[in-house]
C-alpha positions as CSV (number, residue, x, y, z in Angstrom):
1,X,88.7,53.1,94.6
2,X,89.3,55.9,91.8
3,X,91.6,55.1,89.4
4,X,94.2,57.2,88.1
5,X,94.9,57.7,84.3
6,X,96.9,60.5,82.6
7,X,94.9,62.3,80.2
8,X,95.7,61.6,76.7
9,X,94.6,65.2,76.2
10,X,94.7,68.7,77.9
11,X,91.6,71.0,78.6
12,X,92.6,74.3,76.9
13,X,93.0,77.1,79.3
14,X,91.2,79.8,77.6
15,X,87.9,78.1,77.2
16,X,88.3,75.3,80.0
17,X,87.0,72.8,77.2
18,X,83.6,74.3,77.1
19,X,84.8,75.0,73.3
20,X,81.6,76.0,71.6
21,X,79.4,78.9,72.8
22,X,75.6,79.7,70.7
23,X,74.6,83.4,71.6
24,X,71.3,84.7,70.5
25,X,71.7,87.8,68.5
26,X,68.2,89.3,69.6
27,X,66.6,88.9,66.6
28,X,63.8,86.6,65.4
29,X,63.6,84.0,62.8
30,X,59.8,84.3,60.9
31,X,58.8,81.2,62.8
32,X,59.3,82.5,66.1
33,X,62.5,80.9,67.0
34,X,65.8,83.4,68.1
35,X,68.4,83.8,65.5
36,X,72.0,82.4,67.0
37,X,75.4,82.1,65.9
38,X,77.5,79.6,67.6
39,X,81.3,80.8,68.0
40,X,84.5,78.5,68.7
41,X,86.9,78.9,71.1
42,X,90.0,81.2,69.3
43,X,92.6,79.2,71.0
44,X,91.8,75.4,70.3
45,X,89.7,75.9,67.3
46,X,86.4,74.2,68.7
47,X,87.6,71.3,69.7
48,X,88.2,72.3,73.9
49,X,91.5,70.6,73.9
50,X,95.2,71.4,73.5
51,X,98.7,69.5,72.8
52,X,101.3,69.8,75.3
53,X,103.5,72.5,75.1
54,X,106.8,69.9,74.6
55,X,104.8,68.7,72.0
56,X,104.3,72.2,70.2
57,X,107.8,73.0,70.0
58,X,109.0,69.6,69.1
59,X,109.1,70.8,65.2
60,X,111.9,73.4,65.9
C-alpha cells in the first residue's frame, strides 16, 4: 500500500523541478562535439525547488 509523506520540499512552478536545461548553441567545438550552455531555472536558482510561501514572508 503507498505511503503518504508530506514533502519536505516543493517543486517550483515555473520549471516543475526540471531546474537545469543544456541547449546546443549550433556551433562546433574543434573535436567535433556541439558547443552547449546549460541555463538554470530564474525562479529557484537551479536547484527545482521552492520554500513555502508562509515560509517566505515569515521575515516581515
Amino acid at each position: 500500500m503507498p505511503r503518504n509523506t508530506l514533502a519536505s520540499r516543493h517543486v517550483c512552478r515555473d520549471c516543475d523541478g526540471f531546474a537545469r536545461a543544456t541547449i546546443t548553441t549550433g556551433t562546433r567545438n574543434p573535436d567535433g562535439t556541439r558547443t552547449t550552455l546549460t541555463v538554470d531555472c530564474r525562479a529557484c536558482h537551479g536547484t527545482g525547488h521552492t520554500a513555502p510561501a508562509a515560509l517566505a514572508h515569515a521575515g516581515r
